[in-house]
C-alpha positions as CSV (number, residue, x, y, z in Angstrom):
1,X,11.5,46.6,-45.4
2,X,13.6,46.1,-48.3
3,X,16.3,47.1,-46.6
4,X,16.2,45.4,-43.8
5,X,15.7,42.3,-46.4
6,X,18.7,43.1,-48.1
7,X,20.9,43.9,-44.8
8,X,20.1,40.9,-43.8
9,X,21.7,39.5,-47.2
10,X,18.3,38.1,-48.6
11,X,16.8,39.0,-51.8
12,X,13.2,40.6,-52.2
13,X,11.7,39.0,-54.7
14,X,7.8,40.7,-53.9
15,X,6.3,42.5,-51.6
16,X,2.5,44.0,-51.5
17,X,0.0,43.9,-48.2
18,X,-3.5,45.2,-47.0
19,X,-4.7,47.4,-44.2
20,X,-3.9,44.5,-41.4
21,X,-1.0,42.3,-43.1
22,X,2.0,42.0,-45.7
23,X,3.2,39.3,-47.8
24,X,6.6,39.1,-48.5
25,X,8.5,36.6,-51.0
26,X,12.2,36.4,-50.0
27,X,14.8,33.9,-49.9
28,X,16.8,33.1,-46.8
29,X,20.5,33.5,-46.2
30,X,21.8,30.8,-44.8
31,X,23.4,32.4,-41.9
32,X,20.0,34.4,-41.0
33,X,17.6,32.7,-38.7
34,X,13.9,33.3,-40.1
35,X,12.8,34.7,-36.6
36,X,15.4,37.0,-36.5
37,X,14.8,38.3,-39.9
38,X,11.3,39.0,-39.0
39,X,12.1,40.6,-35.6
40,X,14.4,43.1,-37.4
41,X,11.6,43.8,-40.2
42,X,8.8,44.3,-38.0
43,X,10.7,46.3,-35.2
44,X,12.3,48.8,-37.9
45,X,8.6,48.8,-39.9
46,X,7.1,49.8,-36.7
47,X,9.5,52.8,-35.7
48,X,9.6,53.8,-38.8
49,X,5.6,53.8,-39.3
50,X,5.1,55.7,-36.3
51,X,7.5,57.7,-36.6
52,X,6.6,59.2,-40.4
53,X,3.1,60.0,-38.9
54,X,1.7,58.6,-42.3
55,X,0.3,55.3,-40.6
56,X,-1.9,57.2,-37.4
57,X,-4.2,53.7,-37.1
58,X,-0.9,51.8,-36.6
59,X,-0.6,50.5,-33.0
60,X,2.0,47.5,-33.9
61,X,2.3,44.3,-35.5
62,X,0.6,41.4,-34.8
63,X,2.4,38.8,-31.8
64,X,3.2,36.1,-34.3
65,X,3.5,35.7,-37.8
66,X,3.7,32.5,-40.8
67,X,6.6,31.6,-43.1
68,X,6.0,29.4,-45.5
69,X,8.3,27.7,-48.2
70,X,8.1,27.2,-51.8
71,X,9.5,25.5,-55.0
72,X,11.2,27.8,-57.2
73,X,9.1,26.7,-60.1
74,X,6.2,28.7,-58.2
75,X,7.5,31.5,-57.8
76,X,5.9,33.8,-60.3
77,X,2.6,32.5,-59.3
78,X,3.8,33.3,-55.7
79,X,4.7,36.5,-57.0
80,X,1.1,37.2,-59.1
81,X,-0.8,36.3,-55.7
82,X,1.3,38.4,-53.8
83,X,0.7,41.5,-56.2
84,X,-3.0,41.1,-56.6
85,X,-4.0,41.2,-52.6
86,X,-6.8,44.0,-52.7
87,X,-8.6,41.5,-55.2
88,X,-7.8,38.0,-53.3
89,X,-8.9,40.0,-49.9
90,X,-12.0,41.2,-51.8
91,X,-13.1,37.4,-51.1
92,X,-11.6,36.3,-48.2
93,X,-10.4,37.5,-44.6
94,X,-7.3,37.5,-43.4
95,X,-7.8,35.0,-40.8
96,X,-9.6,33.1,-43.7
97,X,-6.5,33.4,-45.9
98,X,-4.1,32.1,-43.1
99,X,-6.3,28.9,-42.5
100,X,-6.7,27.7,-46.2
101,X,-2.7,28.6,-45.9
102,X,-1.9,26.5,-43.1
103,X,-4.3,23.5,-44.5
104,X,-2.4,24.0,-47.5
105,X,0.5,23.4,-45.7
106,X,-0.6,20.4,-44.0
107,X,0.0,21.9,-40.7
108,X,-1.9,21.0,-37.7
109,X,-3.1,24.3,-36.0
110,X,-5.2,25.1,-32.8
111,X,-7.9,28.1,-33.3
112,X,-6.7,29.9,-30.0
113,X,-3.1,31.1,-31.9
114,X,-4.7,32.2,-34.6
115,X,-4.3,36.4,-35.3
C-alpha cells in the first residue's frame, strides 16, 4: 500500500488496521483524485493478499469506504490514534467507530450505506 501511496505521488504519513479495516493518513496530490487513489490501493491490496496466501479469510474489500480531512496541527494525534487501533477497537466496533466519525464530521448519513 505504500507503494501504491507513493506512485500515486502522496506521502504516507501512518498506516495501522484491524482484522476488518485500515486507517491510513496521507496527503493528496493535487493531480490524484481521492477515488482513484483508493481504487488503485484496494485493487493492488487485494491481488496481492490473495495472492501471497498469507490472508486465507480475505474475500475482498468492503463496497465503499470514508476519507476524511484534517488540520495539520492534528496530525500527530491522528497519527497516535491510528497506531493504537487494537486498543481503540477493544472499545468500540468498527461500524461504531465510523458513526462517531461521521457525527464528528458533521455529515448527514443514512444507516442502510453503512459497512
Amino acid at each position: 500500500m505504500t507503494g501504491i501511496v507513493q506512485h500515486n505521488q502522496c506521502h504516507l504519513y501512518r498506516i495501522n488496521g484491524v482484522n476488518d479495516h485500515i486507517h491510513l493518513l496521507t496527503d493528496l496530490h493535487p493531480t490524484v483524485p481521492l477515488a482513484d487513489l483508493i481504487k488503485d490501493i484496494k485493487l493492488a491490496s487485494s491481488q496481492w493478499m490473495k495472492k501471497s496466501g498469507q490472508f486465507s479469510a480475505f474475500e475482498g474489500w468492503a463496497e465503499g469506504y470514508g476519507a476524511f480531512t484534517y488540520a495539520y496541527r492534528d496530525k500527530e494525534k491522528i497519527m497516535n490514534y491510528i497506531n493504537n487501533q487494537e486498543v481503540h477497537h477493544g472499545k468500540k466496533t468498527s461500524r461504531e467507530e465510523f458513526c462517531d466519525l461521521l457525527v464528528e464530521a458533521g455529515v448527514d448519513y443514512k444507516e442502510r450505506f453503512l459497512p
